[in-house]
Biotite code that builds the C-alpha atoms (Angstrom):
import biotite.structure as struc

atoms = struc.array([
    struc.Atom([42.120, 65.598, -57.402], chain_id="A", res_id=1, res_name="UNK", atom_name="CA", element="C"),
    struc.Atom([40.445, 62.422, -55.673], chain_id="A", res_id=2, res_name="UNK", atom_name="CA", element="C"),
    struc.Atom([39.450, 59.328, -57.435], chain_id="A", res_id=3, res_name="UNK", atom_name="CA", element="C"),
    struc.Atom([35.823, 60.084, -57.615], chain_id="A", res_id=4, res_name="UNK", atom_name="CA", element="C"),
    struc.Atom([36.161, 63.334, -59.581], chain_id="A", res_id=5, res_name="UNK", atom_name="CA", element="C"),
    struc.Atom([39.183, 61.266, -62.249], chain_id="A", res_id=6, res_name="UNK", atom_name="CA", element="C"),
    struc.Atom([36.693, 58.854, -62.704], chain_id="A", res_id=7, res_name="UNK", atom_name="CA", element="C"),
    struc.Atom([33.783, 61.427, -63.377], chain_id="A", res_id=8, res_name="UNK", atom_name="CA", element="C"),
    struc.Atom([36.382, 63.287, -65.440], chain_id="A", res_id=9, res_name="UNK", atom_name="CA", element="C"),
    struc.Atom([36.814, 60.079, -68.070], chain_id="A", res_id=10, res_name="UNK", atom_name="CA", element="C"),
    struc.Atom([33.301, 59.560, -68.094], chain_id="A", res_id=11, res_name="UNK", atom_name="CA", element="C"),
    struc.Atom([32.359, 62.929, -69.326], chain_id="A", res_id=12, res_name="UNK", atom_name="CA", element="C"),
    struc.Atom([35.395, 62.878, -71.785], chain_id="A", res_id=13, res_name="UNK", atom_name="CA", element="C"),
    struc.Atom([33.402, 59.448, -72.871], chain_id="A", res_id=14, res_name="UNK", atom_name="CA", element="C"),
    struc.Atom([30.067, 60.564, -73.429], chain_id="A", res_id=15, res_name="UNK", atom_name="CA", element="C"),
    struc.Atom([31.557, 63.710, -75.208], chain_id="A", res_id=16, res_name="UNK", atom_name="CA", element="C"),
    struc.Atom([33.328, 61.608, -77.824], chain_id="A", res_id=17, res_name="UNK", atom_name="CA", element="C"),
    struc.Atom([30.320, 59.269, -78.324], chain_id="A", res_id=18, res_name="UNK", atom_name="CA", element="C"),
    struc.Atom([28.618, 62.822, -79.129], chain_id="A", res_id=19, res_name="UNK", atom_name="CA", element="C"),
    struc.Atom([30.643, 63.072, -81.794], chain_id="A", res_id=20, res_name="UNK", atom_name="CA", element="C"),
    struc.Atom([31.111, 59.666, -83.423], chain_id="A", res_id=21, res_name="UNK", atom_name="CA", element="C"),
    struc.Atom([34.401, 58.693, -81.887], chain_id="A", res_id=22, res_name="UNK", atom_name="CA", element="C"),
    struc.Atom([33.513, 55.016, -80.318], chain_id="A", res_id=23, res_name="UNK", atom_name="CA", element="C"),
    struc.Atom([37.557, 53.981, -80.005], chain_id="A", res_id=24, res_name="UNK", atom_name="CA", element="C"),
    struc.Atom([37.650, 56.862, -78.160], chain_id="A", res_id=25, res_name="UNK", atom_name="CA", element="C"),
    struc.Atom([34.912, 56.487, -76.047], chain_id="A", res_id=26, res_name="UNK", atom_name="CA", element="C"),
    struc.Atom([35.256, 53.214, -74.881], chain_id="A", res_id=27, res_name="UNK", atom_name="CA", element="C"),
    struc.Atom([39.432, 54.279, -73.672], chain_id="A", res_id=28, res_name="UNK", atom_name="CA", element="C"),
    struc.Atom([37.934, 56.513, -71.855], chain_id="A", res_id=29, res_name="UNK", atom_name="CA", element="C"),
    struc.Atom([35.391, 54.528, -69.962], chain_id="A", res_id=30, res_name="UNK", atom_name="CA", element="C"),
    struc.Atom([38.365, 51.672, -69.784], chain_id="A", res_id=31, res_name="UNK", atom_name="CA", element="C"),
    struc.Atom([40.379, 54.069, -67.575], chain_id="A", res_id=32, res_name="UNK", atom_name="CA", element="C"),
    struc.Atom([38.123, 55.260, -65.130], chain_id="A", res_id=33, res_name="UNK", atom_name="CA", element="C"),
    struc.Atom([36.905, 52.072, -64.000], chain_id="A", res_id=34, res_name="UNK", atom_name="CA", element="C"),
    struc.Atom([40.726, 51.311, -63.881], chain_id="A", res_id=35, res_name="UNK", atom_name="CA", element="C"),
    struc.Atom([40.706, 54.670, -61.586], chain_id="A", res_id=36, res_name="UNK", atom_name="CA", element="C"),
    struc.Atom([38.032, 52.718, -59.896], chain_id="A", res_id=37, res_name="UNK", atom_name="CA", element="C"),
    struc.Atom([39.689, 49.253, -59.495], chain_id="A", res_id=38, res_name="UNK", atom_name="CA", element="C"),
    struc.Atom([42.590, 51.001, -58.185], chain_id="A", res_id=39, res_name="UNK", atom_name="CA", element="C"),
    struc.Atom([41.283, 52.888, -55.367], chain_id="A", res_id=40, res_name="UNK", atom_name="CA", element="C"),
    struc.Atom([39.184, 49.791, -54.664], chain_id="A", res_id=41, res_name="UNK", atom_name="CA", element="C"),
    struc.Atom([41.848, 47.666, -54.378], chain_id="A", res_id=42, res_name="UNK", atom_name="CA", element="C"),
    struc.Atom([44.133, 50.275, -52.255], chain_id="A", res_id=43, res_name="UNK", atom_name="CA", element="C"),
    struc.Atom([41.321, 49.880, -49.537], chain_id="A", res_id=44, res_name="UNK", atom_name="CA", element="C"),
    struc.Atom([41.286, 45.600, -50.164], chain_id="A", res_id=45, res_name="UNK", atom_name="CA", element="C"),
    struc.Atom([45.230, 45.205, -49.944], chain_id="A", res_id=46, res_name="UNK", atom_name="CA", element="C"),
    struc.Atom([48.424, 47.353, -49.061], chain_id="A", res_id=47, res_name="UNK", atom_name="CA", element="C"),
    struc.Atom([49.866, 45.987, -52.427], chain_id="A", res_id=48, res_name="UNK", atom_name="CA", element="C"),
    struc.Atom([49.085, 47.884, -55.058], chain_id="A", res_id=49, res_name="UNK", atom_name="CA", element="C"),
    struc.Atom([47.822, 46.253, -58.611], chain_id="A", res_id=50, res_name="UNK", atom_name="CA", element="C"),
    struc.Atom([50.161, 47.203, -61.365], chain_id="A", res_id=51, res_name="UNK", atom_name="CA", element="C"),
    struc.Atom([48.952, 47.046, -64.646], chain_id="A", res_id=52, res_name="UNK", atom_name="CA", element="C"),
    struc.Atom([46.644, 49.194, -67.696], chain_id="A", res_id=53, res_name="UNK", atom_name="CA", element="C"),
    struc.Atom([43.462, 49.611, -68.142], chain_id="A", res_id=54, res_name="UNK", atom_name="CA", element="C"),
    struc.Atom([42.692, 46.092, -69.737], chain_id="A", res_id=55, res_name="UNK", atom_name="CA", element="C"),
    struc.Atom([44.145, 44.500, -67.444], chain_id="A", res_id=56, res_name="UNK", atom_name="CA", element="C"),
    struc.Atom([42.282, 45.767, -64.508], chain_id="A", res_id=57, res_name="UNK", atom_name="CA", element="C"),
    struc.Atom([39.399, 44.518, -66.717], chain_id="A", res_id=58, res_name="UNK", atom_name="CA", element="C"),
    struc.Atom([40.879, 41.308, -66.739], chain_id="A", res_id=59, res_name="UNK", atom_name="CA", element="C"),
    struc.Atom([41.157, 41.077, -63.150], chain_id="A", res_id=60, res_name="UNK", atom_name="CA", element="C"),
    struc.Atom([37.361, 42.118, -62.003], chain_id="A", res_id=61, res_name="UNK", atom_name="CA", element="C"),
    struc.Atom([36.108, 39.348, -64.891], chain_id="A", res_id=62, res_name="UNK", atom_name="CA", element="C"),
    struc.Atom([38.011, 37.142, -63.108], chain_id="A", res_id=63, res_name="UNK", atom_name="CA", element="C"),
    struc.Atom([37.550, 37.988, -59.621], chain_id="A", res_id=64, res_name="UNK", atom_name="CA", element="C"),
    struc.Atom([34.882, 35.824, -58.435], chain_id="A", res_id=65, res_name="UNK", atom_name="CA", element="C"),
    struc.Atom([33.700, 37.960, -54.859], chain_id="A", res_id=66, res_name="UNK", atom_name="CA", element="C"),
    struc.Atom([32.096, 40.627, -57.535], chain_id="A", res_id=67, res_name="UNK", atom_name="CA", element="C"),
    struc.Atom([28.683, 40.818, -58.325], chain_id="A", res_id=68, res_name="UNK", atom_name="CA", element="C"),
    struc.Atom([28.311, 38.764, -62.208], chain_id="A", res_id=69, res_name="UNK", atom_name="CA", element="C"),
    struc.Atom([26.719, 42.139, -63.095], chain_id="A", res_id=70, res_name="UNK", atom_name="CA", element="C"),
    struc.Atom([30.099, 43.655, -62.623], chain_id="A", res_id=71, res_name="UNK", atom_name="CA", element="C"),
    struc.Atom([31.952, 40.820, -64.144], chain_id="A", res_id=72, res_name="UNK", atom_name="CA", element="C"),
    struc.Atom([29.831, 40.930, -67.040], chain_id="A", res_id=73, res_name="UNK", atom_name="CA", element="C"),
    struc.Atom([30.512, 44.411, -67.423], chain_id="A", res_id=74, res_name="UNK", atom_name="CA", element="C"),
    struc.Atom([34.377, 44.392, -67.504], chain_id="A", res_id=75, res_name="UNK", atom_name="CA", element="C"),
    struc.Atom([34.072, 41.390, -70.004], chain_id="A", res_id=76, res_name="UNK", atom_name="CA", element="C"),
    struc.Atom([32.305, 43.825, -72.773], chain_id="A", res_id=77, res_name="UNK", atom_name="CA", element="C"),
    struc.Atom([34.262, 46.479, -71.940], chain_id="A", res_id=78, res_name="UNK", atom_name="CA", element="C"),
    struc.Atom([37.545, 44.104, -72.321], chain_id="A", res_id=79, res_name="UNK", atom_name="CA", element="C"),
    struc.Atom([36.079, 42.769, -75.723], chain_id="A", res_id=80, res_name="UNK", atom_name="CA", element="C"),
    struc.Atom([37.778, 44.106, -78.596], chain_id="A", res_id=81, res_name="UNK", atom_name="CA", element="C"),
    struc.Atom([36.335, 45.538, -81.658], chain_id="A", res_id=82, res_name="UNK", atom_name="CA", element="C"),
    struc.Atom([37.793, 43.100, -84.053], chain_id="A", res_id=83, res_name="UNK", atom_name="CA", element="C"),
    struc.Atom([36.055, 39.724, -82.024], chain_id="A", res_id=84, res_name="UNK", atom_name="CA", element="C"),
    struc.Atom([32.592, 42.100, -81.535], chain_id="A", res_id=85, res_name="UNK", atom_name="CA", element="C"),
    struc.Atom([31.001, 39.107, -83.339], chain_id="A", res_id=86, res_name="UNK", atom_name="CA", element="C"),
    struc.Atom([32.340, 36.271, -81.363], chain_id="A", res_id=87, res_name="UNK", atom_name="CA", element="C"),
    struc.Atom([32.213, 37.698, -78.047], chain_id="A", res_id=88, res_name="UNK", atom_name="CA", element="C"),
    struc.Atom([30.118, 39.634, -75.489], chain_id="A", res_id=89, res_name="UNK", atom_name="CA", element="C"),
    struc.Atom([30.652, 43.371, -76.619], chain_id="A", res_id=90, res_name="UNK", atom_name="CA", element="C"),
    struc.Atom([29.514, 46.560, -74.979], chain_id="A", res_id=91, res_name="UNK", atom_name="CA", element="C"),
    struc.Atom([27.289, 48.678, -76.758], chain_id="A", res_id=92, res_name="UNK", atom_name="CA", element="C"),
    struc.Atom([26.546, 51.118, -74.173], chain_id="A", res_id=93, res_name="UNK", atom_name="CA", element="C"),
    struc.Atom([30.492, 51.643, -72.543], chain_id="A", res_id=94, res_name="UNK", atom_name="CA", element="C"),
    struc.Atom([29.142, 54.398, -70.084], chain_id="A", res_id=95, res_name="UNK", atom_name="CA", element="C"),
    struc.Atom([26.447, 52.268, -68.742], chain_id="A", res_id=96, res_name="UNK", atom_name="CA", element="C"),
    struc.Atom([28.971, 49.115, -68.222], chain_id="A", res_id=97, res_name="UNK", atom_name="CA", element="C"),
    struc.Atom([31.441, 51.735, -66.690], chain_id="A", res_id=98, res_name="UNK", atom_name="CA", element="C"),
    struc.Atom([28.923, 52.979, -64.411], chain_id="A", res_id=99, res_name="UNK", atom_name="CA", element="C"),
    struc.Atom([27.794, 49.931, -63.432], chain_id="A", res_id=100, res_name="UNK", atom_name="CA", element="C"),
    struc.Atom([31.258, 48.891, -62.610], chain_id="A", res_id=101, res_name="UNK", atom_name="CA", element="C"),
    struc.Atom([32.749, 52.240, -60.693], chain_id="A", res_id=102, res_name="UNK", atom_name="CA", element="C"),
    struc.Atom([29.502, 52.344, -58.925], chain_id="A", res_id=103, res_name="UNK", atom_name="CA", element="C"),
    struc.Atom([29.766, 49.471, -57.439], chain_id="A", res_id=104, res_name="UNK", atom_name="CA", element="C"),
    struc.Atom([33.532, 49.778, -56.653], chain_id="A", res_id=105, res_name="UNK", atom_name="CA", element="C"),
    struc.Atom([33.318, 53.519, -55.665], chain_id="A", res_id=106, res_name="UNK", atom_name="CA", element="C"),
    struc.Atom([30.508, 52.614, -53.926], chain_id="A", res_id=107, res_name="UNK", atom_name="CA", element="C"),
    struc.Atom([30.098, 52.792, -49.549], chain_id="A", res_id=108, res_name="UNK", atom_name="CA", element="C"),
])
């Protein structure tokens, strides 16, 4: 299965659980396909591959200061936990922020 259709995949499995309530859910599986994302965009940046879960390729892209603050802004909800939702920038639409993050990394 490629990348594209992985990150589609988690996306779908996200808006499904939103259908139903399930937020914690939701917003795992929007945290892993932009990691699908951040992976295959970094495999065509470097020939060393990134180790490391979903938050932390979240980490990296808010840090990573040749993305669009759009993008950065995105991974930075999506990062934010659900305890610190009060103190910090917090997602709540984690399909948009996804989308606007594996578009742009999926992207031509």
């Amino acid at each position: 299965m490629t990348q594209l259709v992985l990150i589609e995949q988690e996306l779908a499995a996200a808006k499904e659980a939103l259908k139903i309530g399930n937020e914690g859910k939701a917003r795992v599986c929007t945290r892993r396909a932009v990691a699908l994302a951040d992976e295959a965009w970094l495999a065509k940046q470097s020939d060393q591959p990134f180790r490391g879960d979903s938050l932390a390729h979240l980490r990296r892209i808010q840090q990573d200061l040749s993305l669009p603050l759009s993008v950065r802004e995105a991974a930075e909800r999506l990062s934010t936990t659900v305890t610190r939702k009060d103190s910090a920038p917090f997602t709540t639409d984690p399909i948009g922020d996804a989308r606007i993050i594996t578009t742009y990394l999926t992207g031509p």
